[in-house]
C-alpha positions in Angstrom: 106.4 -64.4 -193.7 103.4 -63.7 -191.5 103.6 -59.8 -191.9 103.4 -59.7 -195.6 99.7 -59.4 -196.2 97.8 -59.6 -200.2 97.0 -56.1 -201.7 93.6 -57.2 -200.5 93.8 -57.0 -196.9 96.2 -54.6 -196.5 95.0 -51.5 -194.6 97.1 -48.3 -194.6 95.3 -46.7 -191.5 96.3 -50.0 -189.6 100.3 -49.8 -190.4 99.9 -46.4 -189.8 99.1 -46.9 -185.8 101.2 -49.6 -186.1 104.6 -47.3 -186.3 103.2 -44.5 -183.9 102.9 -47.7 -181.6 106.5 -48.4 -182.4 107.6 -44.7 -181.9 105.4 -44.4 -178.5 107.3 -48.0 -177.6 110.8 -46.7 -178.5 110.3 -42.9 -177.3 111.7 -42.1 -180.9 111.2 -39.0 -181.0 112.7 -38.2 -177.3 115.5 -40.6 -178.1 116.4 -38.8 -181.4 116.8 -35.5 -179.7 118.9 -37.0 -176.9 121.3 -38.9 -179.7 121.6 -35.0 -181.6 123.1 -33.1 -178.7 125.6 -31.3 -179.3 125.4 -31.3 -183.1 124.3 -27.9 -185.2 121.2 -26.6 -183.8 118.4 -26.0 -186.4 115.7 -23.4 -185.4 112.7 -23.4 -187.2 110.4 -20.4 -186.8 107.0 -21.9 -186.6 103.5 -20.3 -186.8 101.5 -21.6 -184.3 97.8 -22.0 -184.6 95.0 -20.8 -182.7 93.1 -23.5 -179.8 90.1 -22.3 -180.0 89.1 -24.2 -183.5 89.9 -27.5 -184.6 92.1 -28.2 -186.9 91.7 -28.3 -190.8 92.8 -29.0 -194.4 94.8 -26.0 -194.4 96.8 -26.8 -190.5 97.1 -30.4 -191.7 98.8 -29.5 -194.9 101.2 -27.1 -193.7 102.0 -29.4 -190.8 103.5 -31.8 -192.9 105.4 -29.9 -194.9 106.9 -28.1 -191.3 107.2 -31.9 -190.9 109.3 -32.7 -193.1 111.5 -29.5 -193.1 112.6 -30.5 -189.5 113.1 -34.6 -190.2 115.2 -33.4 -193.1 117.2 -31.1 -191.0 117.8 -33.8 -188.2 118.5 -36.2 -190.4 121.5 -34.8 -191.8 122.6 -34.0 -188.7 121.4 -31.6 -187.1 119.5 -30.9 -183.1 116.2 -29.9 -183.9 114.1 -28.8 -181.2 110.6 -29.0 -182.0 108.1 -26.9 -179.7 104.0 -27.1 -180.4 102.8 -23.4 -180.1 100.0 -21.5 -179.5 98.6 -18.4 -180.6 96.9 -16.7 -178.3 96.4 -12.9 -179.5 94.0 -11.8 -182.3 90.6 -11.6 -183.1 89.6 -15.1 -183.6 90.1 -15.2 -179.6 87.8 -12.1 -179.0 85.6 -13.1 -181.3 84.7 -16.1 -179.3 83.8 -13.9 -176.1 82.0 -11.2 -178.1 79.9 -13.9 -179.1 79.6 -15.6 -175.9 78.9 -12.2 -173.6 77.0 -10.7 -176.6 79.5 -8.0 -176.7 79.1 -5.3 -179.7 81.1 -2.2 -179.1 84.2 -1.0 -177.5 81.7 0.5 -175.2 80.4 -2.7 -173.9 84.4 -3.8 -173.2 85.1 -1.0 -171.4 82.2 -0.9 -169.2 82.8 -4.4 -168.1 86.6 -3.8 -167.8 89.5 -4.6 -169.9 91.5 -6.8 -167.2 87.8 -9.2 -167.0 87.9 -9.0 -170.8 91.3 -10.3 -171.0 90.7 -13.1 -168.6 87.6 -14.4 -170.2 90.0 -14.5 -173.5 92.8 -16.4 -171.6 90.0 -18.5 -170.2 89.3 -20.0 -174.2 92.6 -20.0 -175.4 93.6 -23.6 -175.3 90.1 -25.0 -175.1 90.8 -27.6 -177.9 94.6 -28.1 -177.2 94.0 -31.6 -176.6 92.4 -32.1 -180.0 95.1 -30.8 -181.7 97.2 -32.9 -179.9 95.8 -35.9 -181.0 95.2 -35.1 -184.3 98.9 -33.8 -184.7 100.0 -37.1 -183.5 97.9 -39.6 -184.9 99.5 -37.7 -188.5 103.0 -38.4 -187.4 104.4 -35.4 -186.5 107.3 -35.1 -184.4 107.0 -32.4 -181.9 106.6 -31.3 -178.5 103.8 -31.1 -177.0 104.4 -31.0 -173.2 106.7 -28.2 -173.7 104.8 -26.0 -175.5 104.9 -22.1 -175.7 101.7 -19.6 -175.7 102.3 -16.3 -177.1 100.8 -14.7 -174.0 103.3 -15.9 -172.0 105.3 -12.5 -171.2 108.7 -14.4 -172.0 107.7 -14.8 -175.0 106.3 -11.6 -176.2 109.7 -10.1 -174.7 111.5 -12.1 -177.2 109.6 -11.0 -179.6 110.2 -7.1 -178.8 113.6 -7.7 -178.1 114.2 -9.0 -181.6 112.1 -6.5 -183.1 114.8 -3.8 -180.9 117.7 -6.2 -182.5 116.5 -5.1 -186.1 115.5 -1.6 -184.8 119.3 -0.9 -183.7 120.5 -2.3 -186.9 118.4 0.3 -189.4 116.4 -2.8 -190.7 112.7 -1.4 -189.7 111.2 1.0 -192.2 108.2 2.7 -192.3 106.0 1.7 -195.0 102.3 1.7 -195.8 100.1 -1.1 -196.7 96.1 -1.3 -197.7 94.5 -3.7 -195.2 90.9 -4.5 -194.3 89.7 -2.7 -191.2 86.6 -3.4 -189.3 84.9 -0.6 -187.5 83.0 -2.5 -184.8 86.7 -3.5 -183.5 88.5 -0.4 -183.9 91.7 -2.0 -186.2 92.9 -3.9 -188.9 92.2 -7.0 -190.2 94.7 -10.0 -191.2 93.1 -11.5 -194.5 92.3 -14.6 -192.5 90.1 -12.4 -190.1 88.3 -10.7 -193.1 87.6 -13.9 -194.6 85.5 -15.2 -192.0 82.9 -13.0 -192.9 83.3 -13.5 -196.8 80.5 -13.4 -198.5 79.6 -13.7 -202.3 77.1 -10.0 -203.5 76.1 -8.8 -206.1 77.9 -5.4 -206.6 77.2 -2.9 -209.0 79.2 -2.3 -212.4 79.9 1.0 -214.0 81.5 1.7 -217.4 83.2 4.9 -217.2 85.1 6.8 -220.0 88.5 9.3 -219.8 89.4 11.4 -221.9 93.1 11.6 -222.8 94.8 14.6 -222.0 98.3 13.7 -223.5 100.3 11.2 -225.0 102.5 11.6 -221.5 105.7 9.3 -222.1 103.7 6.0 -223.6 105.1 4.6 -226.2 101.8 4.3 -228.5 102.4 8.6 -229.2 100.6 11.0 -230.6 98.4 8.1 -231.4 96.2 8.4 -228.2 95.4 11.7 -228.4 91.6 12.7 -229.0 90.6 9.3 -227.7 89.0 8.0 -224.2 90.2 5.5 -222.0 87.0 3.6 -220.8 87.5 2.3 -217.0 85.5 -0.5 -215.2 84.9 -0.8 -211.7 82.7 -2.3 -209.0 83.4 0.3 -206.6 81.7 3.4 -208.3 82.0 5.0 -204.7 85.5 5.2 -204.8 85.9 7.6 -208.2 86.2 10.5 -206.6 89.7 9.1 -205.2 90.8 8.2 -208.8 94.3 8.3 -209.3 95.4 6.1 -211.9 94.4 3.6 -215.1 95.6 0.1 -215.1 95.8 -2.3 -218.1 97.3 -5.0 -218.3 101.2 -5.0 -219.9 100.8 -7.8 -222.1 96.7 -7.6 -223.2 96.0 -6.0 -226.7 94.4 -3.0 -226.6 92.2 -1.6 -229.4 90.9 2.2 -230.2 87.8 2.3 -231.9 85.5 4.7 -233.3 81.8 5.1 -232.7 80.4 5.6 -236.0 77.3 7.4 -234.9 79.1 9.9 -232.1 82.5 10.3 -233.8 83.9 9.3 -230.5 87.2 7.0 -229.9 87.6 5.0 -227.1 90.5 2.5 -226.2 89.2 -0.6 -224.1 91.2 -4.6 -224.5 90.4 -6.2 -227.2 88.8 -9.3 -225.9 86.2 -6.8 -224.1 85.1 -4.8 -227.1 81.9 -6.5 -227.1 81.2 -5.5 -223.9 81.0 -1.8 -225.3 77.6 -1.1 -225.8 77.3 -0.7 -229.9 80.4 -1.8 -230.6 80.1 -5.0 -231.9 76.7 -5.4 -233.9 74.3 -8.5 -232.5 72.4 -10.3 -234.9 68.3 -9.8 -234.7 66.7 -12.9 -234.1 63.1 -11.5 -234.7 61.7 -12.8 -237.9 59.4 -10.4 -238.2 61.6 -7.3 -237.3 64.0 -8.6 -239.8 61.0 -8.2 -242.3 59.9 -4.6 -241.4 63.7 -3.1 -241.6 64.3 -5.1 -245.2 66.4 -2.8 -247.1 67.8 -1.1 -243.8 71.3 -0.7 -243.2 72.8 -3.1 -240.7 74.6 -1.5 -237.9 78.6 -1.0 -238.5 79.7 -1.5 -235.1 82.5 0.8 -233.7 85.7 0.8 -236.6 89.0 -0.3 -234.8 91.5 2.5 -235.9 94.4 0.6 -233.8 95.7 -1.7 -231.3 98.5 -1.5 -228.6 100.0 -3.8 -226.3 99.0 -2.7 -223.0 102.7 -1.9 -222.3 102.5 1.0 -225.4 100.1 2.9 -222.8 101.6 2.9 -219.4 102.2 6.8 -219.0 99.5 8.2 -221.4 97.5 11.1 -219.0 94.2 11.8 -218.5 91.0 14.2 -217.3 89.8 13.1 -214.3 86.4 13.1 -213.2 87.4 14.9 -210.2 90.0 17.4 -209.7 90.6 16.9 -206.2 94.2 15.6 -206.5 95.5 17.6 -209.4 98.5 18.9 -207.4 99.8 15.1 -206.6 102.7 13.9 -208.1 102.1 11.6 -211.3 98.5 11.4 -210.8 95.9 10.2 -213.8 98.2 8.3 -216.2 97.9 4.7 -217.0 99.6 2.5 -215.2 99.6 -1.7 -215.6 99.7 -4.3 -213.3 99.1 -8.7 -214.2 96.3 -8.9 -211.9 94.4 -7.4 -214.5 92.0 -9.2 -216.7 90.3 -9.5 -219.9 87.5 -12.1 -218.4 85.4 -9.1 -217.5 85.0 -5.6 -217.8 86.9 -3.1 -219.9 90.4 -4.5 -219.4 91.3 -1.0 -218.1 90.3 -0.7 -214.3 90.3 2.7 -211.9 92.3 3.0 -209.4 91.7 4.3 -205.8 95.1 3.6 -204.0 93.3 4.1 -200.7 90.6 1.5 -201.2 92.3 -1.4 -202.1 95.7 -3.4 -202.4 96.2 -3.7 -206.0 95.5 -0.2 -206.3 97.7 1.1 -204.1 100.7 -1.6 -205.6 99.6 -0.8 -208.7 99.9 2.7 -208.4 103.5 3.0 -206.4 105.2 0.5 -208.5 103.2 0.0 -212.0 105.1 3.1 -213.8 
């Protein structure tokens, strides 16, 4: 009865070390691998991590989870060999030198020479292995850490084109495209994990702009449509002149409305029509103005002719502002996509396929 403690002095952290002491004392990991041989190996592609930071939330979370994927699988039988990684290629590595030589174009790379370059990268690449080490035990993790692998090791990148020639050989490789951040200082393109490094929150500028419907096209809404104008938001006024498509959103309501003063009709989501400038008529707080238009008509607002389910308008077309890609296939008609909103803007956005990644999905698959 002297290991059962009150609530009160019972520390979590302490049984904790307590069990990797009892693992450390019974080489439990070790001796579970030795009492699996021969059973059903279990491979378990693993993404390593990169040495040269410390660990975080995000390695610590997904570490677990790996975790527990692999107990599962040797506990119900299976050999489960369990190899720490490291990965050595990428930016975060050259980064790191950049910073340290003060590096800042290709230029400077190639005039100090690519094979130094490469060995002042090698040089970093496991500078807080022992960290990770550590901190990947002292969480319980089974795996092995004196065996590790390094993906600069050239056995391993051969494994890695040799599977790539495995797929090859079977037709399994296609070429496809895909919209990725690129940075010009390095020459290439950016994993989202490099871009975000450098994330930062600007202001960005906002334009309203409006389309005029050309046709109907194969939307559902009809004849409907015609004579009115489609008014687009984006934050990325520099990208218009690559305008290919509309996108709204299949399931928001959309309403047409009709500008009392102008005659014109415009279709924007309905959650947004205040966001229209004269659409929706604000009350004056001004006393005194109040008093000086007396017997003046209140503005109207805009009169809503009709609504549609965002659905209704995929494949209505449209004048561009631009007519420099008149001759591509199914270009200016609406397409729709979930990712848009009705939080903010016009709840129909433009679409540059070439300038971003829910354009360009949008575009190819939002028909």
């Amino acid at each position: 009865m002297e290991d059962v403690l009150e609530g009160k002095d019972y520390s979590f952290p302490v049984e904790e070390e307590k069990i990797l002491a009892l693992w450390d004392e019974l080489d439990a990991f070790k001796e579970q691998l030795r009492r699996s041989e021969g059973k059903p190996e279990y491979i378990f592609y693993d993404g390593p991590p990169f040495a040269t930071g410390l660990p975080h939330y995000g390695h610590i979370l997904a570490g677990t989870l790996k975790d527990i994927v692999t107990r599962y699988a040797a506990a119900t039988g299976r050999h489960v060999t369990r190899r720490f990684g490291w990965d050595c290629h990428g930016l975060p590595v050259e980064y790191e030198i950049d910073k340290k030589l003060e590096i800042k174009t290709r230029d400077d790379v190639l005039q100090m020479g690519i094979d130094k370059y490469n060995e002042e990268c090698r040089s970093i690449v496991m500078r807080y292995s022992k960290e990770w080490e550590v901190t990947v035990k002292r969480l319980g993790r089974w795996i092995d850490f004196e065996n590790d692998y390094k993906t600069l090791d050239p056995q391993f990148m051969e494994s890695v084109w040799w599977v790539f020639k495995q797929l090859y050989e079977r037709d399994l490789v296609y070429r496809g495209f895909k919209v990725m951040p690129f940075s010009t200082a390095c020459s290439t393109s950016l994993s989202n994990f490099e871009a975000g490094l450098n994330y930062k929150d600007v202001d960005d500028p906002a334009v309203m702009v409006s389309f005029p419907v050309k046709s109907a096209g194969n939307s559902s809404a009809g004849a409907a449509l015609e004579g009115s104008n489609f008014v687009a938001w984006t934050t990325t006024p520099w990208t218009l002149p690559s305008n290919l498509a509309l996108c709204v959103h299949p399931e928001l309501t959309y309403v047409q409305v009709k500008d009392p003063a102008k005659g014109t009709v415009y279709i924007v989501a309905e959650a947004r029509l205040p966001a229209l400038p004269g659409a929706v008529p604000k009350p004056k707080k001004d006393k005194k103005k109040m008093a000086a238009a007396d017997g003046a008509a209140e503005p109207a607002g805009f009169a809503v002719l009709a609504k549609f389910k965002g659905a209704e308008l995929v494949g209505a077309q449209y004048d561009p502002l631009f007519p420099y890609f008149a001759s591509h296939h199914d270009a200016f008609r609406v397409v729709s996509d979930g990712y848009v909103t009705d939080d903010s803007g016009t709840g129909v956005v433009h679409q540059a396929p070439a300038f971003g990644e829910d354009d360009y999905r949008s575009v190819t698959h939002g028909y």
